[in-house]
C-alpha positions, 0 to 999 in steps of 0.5 A: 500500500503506497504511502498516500493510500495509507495517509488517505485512509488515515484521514477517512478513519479520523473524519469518521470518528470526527463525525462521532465525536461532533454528534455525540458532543451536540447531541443532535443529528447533524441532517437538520432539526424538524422545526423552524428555528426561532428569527435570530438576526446574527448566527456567528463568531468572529476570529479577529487576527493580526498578521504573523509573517510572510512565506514561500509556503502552504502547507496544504496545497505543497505540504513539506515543500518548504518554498514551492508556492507564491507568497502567502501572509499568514494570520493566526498560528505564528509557527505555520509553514510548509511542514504543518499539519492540524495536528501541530497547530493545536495548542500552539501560539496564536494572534487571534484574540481567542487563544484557543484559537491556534489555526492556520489562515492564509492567502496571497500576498497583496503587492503595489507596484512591487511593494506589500500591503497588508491588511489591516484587522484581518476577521474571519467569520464563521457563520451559518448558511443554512436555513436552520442555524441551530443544525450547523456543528463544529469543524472536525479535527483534522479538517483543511480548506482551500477557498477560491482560485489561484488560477482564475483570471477572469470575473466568470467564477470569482466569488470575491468581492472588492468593497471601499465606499462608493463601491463593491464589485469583482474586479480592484476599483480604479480608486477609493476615497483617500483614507479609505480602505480597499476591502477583500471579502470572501465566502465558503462553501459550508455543507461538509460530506461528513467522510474527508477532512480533506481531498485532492483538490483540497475543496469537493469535500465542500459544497454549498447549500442548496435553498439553505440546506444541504444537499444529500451528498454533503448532509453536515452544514459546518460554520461558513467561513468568510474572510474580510481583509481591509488594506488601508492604501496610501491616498486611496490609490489602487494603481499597481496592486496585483496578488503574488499568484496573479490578478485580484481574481487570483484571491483565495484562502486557505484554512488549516484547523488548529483550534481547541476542540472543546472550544470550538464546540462550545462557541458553535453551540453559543454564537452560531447555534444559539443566534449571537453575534459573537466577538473574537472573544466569543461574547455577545453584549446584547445577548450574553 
């Protein structure tokens, strides 16, 4: 048996029991509840983090291949390279402001002209995208994601969206009001197949919801990810700026599950199943 075989079936083995694990802690069956959930304006938790450092890396697309890839900047777990699996990310250091927190999250490097910008107060949201928030269960251990395509160059299947005021489109707008920021957002997929923590193109483990609910081929609505990146540009100039992969179509990010599992557990359960906004400290002020 060829060494990826057996790897592949050590992941199938731990989503398995990921799926167990997930079930057992909520106490509910991942498929849907019968009735309609209660109106709740928000369902989400927040990971507020800060950027960490900058590499030739992505240990998910080129695991062990120490500078194989574009630039990326990196949020979250400050150890993450190319040599990083979820299992040695969890419990390790973190920038985020939940300190259980110690994922890996990271995407192109924005170039201007040659020179970086880097975000301002990255966030990253996991919300519900499902019509019944209270059915949407944690990310398993193990679990990996890349969103978006290094490769697009073109609007056609771009799901990113560029905002500054006065503006929200596809492609980089030719200015924004000085002082502004350029803000980069992005959405997952969140209906899970409930078998692989991963696959080989790191994405068909994930689908999106269908009418709010989850097709039969991926029943699990896990936490929708959506990525929010504002670069703060000197006089709102947005001449020159491109991604290290290529055009600002070439967005896209990548997640490496590296949080405590207890706590994420009990976040999806308080923010998103239970209909808060919660903070990056997982606190709602109006509805503690």
């Amino acid at each position: 048996m060829s060494i990826r075989i057996m790897r592949r079936f050590r992941l199938h083995l731990t989503a398995l029991a990921a799926v167990a694990v997930v079930m057992t802690v909520s106490g509910q069956s991942p498929a849907g509840a019968a009735d309609n959930p209660p109106f709740a304006p928000y369902q989400e938790m927040h990971a507020n983090c800060t950027v960490t450092h900058r590499l030739n890396d992505d240990p998910i697309v080129f695991p062990g291949l120490a500078g194989a890839s574009h630039n990326h900047t990196f949020i979250g777990n400050p150890a993450t390279n190319a040599n990083s699996t979820t299992q040695s990310l969890v419990g390790g250091a973190t920038s985020c402001e939940d300190t259980l927190d110690a994922s890996g999250y990271w995407f192109p490097t924005l170039l201007q002209n040659g020179v970086v910008r880097l975000p301002d107060k990255p966030t990253v949201y996991y919300k519900s995208d499902v019509k019944d928030y209270r059915t949407v269960r944690p990310f398993p251990p193990g679990f990996r994601l890349v969103v978006g395509d290094a490769k697009m160059t073109t609007d056609t299947n771009f799901t990113g969206e560029w905002q500054c005021p006065g503006y929200k489109g596809k492609a980089i707008p030719s200015s924004c009001p000085s002082g502004s920021s350029l803000v980069m957002r992005m959405k997952a997929p969140s209906c899970w197949n409930g078998v692989d923590l991963d696959t080989p193109d790191h994405k068909s483990h994930m689908v999106w919801p269908v009418n709010g609910v989850c097709p039969a081929s991926h029943p699990v609505p896990l936490p929708q990810l959506q990525v929010k990146l504002p670069y703060p540009l000197p006089g709102g100039n947005t001449g020159g700026l491109a991604y290290s992969s290529g055009t600002g179509y070439s967005f896209h990010y990548d997640f490496m599950n590296g949080w405590n599992n207890a706590r994420q557990v009990y976040l999806v359960g308080h923010c998103i199943n239970g209909g808060r906004q919660c903070n990056g400290y997982g606190v709602d002020p109006h509805k503690p």
